[in-house]
C-alpha positions in Angstrom: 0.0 0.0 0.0 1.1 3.4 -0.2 1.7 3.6 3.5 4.3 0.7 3.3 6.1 2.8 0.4 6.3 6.0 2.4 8.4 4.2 4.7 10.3 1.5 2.2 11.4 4.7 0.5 13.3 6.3 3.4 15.1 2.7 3.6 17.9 3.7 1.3 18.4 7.9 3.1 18.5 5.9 6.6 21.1 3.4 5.3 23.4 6.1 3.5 22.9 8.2 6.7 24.4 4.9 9.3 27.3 4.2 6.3 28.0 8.1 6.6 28.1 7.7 10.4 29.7 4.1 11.0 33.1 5.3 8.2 33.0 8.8 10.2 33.4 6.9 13.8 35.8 4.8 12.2 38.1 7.7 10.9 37.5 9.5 14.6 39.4 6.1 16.1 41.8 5.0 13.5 44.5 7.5 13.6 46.8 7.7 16.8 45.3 11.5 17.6 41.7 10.4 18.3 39.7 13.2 17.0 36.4 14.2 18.2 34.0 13.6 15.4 32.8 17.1 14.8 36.9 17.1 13.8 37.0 14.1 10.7 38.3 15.3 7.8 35.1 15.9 5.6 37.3 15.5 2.4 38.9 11.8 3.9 35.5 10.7 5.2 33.4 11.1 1.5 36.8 9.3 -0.2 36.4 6.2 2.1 32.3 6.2 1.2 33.3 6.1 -2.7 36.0 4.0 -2.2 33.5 1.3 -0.8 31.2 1.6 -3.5 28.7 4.4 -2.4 27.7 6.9 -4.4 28.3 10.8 -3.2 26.7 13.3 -6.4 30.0 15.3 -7.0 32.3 13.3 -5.3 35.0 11.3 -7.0 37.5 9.3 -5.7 40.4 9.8 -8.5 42.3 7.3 -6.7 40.2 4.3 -7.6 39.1 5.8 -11.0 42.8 5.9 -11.8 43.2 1.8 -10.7 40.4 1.2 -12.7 41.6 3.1 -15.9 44.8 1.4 -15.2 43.1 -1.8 -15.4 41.4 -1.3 -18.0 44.4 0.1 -20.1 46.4 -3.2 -19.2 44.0 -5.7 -20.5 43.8 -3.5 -23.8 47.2 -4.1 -24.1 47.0 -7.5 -23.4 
């Protein structure tokens, strides 16, 4: 019913949102200067979400684009 969609559709917002939050946590922890999380590098947090296959509308992660150019390049030339 249309009530079921209105929440189904939130599904994928609510699981970008935790992603977003879980990566950011992470990044707070993983360096030896534990940073409050206000702190995480904005820039370092949306490469890690494209590097792991989500999708950010602007963002591009040149490092894995370059890999997979790379790739793509060798098997051209066999």
């Amino acid at each position: 019913t249309h009530q079921a969609f209105s929440t189904i559709r939130m599904e994928p917002t609510s699981m970008a949102l935790g992603e977003a939050a879980g990566t950011a946590a992470a990044l707070a922890v993983i360096d030896r200067d534990r940073v409050d999380i206000q702190d995480v590098d904005t820039y370092r947090l949306q490469q890690m979400i494209v590097a792991n296959g989500g999708v950010i509308q602007g963002v591009t992660n040149w490092e894995l684009l370059q890999r997979k150019l790379k790739h793509r390049l060798d098997r051209l030339r066999g």
